[in-house]
N, CA, C and O atoms as a Tinker XYZ file with bonds, in Angstrom:
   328  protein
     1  N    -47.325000   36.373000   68.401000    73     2
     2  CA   -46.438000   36.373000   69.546000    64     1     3
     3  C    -45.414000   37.493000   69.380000    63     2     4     5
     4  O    -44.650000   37.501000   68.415000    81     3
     5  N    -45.400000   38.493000   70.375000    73     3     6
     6  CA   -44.125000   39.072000   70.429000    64     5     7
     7  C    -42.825000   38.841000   70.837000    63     6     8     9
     8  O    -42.792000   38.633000   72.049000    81     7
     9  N    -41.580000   38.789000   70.226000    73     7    10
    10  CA   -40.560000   38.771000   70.646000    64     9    11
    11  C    -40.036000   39.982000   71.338000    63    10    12    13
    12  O    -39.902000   41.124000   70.900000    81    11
    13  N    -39.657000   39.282000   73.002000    73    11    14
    14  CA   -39.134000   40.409000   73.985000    64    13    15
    15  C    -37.836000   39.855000   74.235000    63    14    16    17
    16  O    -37.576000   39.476000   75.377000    81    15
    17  N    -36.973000   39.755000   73.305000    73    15    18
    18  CA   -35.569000   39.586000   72.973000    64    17    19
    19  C    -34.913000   40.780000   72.632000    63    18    20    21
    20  O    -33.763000   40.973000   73.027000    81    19
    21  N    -35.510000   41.602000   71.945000    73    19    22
    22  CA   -35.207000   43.175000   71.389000    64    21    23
    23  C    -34.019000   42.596000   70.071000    63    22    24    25
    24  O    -33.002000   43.087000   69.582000    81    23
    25  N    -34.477000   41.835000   69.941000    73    23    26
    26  CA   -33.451000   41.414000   68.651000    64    25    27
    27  C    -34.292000   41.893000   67.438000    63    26    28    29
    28  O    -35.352000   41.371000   67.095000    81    27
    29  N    -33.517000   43.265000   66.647000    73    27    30
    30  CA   -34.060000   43.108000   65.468000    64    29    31
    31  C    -33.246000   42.956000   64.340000    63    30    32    33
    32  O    -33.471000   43.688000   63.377000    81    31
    33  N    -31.749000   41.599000   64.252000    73    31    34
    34  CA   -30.950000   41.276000   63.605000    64    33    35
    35  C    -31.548000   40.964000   61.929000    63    34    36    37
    36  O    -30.840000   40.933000   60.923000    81    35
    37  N    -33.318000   40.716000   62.006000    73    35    38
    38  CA   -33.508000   39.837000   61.101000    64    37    39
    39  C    -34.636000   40.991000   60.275000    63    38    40    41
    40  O    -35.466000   40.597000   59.455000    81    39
    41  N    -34.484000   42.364000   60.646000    73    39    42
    42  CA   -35.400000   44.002000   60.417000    64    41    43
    43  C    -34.987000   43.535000   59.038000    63    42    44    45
    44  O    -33.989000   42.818000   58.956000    81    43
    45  N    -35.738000   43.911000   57.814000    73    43    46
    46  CA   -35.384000   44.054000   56.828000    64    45    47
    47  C    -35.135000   45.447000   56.250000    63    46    48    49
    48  O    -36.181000   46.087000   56.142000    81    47
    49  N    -34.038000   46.091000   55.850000    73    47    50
    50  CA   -33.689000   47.224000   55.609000    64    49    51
    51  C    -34.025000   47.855000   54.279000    63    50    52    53
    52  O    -34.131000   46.901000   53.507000    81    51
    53  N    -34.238000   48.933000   53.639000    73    51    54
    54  CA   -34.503000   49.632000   52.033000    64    53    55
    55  C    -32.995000   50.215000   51.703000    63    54    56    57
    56  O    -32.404000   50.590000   52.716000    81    55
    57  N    -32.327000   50.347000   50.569000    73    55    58
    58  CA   -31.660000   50.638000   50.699000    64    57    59
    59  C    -31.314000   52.490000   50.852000    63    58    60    61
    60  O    -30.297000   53.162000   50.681000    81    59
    61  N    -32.623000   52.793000   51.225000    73    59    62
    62  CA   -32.238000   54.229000   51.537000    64    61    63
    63  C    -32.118000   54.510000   53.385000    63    62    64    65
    64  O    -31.584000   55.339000   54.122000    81    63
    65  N    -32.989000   53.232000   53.541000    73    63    66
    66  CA   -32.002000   52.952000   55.324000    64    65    67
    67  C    -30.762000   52.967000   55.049000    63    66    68    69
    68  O    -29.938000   53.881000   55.015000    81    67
    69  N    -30.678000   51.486000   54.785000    73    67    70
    70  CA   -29.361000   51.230000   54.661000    64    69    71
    71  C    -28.452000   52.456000   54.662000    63    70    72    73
    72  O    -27.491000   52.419000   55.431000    81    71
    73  N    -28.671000   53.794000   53.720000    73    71    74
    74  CA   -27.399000   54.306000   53.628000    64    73    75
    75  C    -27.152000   55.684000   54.197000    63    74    76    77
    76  O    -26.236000   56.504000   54.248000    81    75
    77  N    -28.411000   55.549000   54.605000    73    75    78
    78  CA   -28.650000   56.674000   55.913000    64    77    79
    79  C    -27.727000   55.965000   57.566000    63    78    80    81
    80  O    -27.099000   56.620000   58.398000    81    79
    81  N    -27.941000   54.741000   57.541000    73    79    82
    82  CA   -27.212000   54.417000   58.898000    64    81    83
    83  C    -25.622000   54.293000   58.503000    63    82    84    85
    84  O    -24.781000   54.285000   59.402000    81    83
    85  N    -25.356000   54.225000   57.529000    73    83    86
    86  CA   -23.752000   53.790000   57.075000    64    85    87
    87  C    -23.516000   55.495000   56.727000    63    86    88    89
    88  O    -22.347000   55.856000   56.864000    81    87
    89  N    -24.476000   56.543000   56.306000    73    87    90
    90  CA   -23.857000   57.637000   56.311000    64    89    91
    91  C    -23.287000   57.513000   55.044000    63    90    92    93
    92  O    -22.076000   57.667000   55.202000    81    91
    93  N    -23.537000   57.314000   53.873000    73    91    94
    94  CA   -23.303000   57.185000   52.613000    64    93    95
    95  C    -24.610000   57.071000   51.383000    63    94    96    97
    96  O    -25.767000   56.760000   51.669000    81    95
    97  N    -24.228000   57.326000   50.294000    73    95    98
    98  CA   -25.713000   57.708000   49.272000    64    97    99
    99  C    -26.028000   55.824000   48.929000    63    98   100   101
   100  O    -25.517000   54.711000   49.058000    81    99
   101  N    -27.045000   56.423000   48.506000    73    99   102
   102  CA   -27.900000   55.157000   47.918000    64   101   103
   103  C    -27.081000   54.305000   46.875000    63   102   104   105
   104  O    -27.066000   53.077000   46.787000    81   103
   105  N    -26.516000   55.071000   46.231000    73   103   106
   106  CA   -25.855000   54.650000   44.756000    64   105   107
   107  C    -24.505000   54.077000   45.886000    63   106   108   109
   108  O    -23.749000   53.469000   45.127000    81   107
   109  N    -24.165000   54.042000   46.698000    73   107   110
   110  CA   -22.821000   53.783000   47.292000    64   109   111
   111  C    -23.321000   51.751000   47.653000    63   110   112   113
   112  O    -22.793000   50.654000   47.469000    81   111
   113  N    -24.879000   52.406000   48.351000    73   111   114
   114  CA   -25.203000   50.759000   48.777000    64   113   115
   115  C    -25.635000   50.258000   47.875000    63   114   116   117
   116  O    -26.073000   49.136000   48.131000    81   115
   117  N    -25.754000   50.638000   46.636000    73   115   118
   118  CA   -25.980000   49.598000   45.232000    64   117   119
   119  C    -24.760000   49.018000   44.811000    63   118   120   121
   120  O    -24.667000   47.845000   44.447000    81   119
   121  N    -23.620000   50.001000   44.866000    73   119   122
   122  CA   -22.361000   49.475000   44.569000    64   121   123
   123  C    -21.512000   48.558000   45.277000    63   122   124   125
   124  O    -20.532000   47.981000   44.806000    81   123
   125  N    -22.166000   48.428000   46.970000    73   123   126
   126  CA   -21.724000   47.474000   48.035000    64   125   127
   127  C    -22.523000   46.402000   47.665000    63   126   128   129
   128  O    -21.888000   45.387000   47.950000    81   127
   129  N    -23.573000   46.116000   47.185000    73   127   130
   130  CA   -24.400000   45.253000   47.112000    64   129   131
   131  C    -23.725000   44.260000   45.284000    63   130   132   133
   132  O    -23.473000   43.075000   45.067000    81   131
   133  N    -23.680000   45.326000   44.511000    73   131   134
   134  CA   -23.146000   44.750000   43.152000    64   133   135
   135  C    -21.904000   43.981000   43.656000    63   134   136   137
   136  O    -22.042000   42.767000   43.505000    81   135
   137  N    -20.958000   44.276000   44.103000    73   135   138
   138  CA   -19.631000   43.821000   44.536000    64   137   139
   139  C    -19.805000   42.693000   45.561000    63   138   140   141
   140  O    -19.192000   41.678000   45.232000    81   139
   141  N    -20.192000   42.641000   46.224000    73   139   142
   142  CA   -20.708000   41.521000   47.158000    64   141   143
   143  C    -20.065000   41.672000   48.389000    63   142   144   145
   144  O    -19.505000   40.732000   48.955000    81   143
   145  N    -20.131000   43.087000   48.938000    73   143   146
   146  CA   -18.883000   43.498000   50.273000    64   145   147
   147  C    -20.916000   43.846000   51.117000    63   146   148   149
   148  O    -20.851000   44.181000   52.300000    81   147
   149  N    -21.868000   43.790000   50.743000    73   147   150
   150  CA   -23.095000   43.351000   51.839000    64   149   151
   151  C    -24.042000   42.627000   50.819000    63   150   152   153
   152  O    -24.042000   42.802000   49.601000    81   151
   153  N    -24.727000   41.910000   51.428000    73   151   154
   154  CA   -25.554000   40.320000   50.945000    64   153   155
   155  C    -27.158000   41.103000   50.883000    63   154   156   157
   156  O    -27.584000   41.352000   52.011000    81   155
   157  N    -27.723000   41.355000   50.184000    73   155   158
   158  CA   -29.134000   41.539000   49.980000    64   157   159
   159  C    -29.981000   40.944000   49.305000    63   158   160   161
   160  O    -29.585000   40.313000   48.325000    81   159
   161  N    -31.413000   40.970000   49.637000    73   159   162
   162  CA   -32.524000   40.193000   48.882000    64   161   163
   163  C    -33.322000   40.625000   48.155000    63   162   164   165
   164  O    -34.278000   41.033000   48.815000    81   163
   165  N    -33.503000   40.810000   46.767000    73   163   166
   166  CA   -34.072000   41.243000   45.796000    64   165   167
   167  C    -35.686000   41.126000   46.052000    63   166   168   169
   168  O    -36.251000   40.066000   46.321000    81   167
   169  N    -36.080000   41.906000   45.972000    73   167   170
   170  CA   -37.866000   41.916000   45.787000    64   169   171
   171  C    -38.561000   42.472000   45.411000    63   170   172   173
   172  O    -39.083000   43.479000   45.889000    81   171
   173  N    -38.841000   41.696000   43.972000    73   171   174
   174  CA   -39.378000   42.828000   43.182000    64   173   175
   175  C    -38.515000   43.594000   42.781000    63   174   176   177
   176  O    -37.460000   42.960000   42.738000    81   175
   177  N    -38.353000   44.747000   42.418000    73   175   178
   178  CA   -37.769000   45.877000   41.892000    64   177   179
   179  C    -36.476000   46.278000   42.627000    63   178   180   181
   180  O    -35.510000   46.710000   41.998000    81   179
   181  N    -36.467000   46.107000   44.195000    73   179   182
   182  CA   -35.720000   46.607000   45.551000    64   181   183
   183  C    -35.369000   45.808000   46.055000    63   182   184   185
   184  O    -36.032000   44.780000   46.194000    81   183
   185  N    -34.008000   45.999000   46.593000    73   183   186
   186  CA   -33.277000   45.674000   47.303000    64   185   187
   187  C    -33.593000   45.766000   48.568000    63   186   188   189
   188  O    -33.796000   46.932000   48.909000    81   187
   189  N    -33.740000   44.814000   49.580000    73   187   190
   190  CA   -33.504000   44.738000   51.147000    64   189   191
   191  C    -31.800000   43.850000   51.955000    63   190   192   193
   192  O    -31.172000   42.819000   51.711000    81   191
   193  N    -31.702000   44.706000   52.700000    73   191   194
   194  CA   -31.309000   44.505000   53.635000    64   193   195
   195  C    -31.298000   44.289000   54.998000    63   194   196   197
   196  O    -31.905000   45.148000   55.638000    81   195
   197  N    -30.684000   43.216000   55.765000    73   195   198
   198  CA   -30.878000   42.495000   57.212000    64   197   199
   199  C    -30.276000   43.466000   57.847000    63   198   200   201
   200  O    -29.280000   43.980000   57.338000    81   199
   201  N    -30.809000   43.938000   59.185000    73   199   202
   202  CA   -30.154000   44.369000   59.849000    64   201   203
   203  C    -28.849000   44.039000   60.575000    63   202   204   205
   204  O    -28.042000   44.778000   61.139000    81   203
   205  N    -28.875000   42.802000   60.410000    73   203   206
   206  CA   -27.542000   42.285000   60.733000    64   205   207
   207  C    -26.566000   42.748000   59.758000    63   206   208   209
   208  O    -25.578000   43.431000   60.028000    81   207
   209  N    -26.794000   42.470000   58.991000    73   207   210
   210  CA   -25.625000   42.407000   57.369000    64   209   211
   211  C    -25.138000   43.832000   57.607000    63   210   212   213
   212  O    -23.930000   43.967000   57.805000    81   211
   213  N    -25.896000   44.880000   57.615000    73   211   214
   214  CA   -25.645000   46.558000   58.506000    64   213   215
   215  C    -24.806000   46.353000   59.092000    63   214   216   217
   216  O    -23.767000   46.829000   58.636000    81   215
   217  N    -24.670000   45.519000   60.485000    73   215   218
   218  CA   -23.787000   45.860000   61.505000    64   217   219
   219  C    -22.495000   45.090000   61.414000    63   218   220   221
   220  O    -21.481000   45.258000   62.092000    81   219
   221  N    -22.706000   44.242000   60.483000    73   219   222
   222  CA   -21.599000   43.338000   60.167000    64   221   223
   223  C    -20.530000   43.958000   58.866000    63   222   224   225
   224  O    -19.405000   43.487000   58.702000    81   223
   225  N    -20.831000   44.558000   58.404000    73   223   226
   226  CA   -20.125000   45.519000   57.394000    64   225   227
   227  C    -19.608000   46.713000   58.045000    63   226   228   229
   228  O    -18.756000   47.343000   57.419000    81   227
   229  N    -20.038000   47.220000   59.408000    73   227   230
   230  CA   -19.883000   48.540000   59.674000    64   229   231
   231  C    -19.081000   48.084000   60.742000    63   230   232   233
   232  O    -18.308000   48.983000   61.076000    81   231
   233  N    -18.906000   46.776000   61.603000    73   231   234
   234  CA   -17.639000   46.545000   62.192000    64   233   235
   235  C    -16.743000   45.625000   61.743000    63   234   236   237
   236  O    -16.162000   44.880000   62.531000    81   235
   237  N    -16.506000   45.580000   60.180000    73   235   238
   238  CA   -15.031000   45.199000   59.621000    64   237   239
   239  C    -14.247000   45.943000   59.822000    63   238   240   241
   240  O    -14.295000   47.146000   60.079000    81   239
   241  N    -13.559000   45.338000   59.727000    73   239   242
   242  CA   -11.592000   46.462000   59.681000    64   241   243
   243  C    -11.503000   46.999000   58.151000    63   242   244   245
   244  O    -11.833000   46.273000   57.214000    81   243
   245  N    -11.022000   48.358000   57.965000    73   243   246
   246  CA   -10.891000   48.692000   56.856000    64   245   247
   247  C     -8.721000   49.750000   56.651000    63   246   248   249
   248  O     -7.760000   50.306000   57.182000    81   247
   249  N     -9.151000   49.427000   55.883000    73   247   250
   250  CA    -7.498000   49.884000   55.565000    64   249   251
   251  C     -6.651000   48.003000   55.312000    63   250   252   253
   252  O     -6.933000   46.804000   55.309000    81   251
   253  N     -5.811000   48.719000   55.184000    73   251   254
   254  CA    -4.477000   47.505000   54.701000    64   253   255
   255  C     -4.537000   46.786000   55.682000    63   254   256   257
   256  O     -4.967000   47.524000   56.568000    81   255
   257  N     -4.317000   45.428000   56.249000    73   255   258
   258  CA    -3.522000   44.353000   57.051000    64   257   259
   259  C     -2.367000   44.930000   57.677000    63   258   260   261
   260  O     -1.726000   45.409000   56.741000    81   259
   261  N     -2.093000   45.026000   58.154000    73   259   262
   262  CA    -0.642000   45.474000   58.998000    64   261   263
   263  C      0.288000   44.703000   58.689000    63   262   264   265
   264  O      0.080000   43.489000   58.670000    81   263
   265  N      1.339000   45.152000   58.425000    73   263   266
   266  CA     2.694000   44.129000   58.317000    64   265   267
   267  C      3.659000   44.627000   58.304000    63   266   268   269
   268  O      3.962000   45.433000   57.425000    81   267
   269  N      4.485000   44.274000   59.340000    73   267   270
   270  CA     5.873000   44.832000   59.897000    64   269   271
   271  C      6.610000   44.754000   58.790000    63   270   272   273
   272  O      6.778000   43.695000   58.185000    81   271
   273  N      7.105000   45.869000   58.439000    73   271   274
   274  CA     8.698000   45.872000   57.761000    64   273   275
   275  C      9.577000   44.965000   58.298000    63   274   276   277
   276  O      9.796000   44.589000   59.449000    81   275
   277  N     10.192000   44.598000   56.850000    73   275   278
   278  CA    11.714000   43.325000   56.960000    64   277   279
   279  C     12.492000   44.181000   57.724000    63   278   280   281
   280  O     12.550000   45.409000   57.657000    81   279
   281  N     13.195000   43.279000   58.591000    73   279   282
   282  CA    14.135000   43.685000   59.265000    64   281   283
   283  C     15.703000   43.344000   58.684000    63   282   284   285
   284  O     16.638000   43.435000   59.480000    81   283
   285  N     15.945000   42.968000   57.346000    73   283   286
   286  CA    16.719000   42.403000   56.468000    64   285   287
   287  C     17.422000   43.815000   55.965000    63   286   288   289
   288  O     16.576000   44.607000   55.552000    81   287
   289  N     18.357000   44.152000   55.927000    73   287   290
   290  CA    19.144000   44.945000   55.017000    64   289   291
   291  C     19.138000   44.809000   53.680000    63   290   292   293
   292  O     19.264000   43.667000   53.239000    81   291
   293  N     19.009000   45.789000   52.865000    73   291   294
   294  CA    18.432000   45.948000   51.655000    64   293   295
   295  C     19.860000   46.437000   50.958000    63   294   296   297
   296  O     20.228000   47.593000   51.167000    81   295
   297  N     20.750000   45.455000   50.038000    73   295   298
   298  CA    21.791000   45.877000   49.110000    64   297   299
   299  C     21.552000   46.882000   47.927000    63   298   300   301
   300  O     20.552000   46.859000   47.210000    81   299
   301  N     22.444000   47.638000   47.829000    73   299   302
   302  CA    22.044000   48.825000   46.756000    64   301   303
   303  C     22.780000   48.340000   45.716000    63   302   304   305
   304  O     24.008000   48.279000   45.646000    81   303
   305  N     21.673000   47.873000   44.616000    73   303   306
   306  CA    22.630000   47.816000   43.267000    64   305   307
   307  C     23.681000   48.237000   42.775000    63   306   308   309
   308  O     24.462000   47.588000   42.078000    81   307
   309  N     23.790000   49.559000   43.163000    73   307   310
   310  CA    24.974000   50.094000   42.441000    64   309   311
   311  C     26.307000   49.616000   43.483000    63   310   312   313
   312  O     27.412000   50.004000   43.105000    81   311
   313  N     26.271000   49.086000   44.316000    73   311   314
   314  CA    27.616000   48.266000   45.461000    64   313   315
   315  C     27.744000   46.832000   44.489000    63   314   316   317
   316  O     28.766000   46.149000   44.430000    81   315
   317  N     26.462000   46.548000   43.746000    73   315   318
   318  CA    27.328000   45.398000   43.212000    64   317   319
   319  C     27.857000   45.231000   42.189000    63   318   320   321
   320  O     28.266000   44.180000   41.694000    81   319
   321  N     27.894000   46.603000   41.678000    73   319   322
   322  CA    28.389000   46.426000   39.903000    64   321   323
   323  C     29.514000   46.062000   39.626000    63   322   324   325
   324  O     30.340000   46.743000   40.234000    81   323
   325  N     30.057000   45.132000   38.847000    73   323   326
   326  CA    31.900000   44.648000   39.238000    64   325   327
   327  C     32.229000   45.680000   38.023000    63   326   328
   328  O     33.395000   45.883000   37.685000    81   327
């Protein structure tokens, strides 16, 4: 049966896909994969990857959390030396 969903969330990826679509070397998606920042399935010798797990890594947020500066006044040590 073919699926005419066009879903191919469940494609299994190599990791030299993989790092051709992320635009980064092979050794980069071994090191995403060691760390556990994308989920892959060992087989045999190689690593696969879901096509999902791809698109789900490539629309995280990256950089710091945002967080407004205190709006608190900051005392300078040297004002309190008696």
């Amino acid at each position: 049966m073919i699926d005419s969903t066009g879903n191919n969330s469940h494609e299994l990826l190599s990791v030299a896909q993989t790092a051709k679509l992320l635009g980064v070397s092979r050794q980069r998606v071994h090191d995403l994969i060691k760390n556990g920042q994308i989920v892959a399935s060992k087989l045999g010798r190689y690593y696969y990857i879901e096509n999902a797990e791809v698109d789900r890594y490539k629309n995280q947020p990256t950089g710091k959390p945002y967080q407004p500066r205190s709006t608190s006044t900051m005392t300078n040590s040297i004002d309190n030396r008696q």
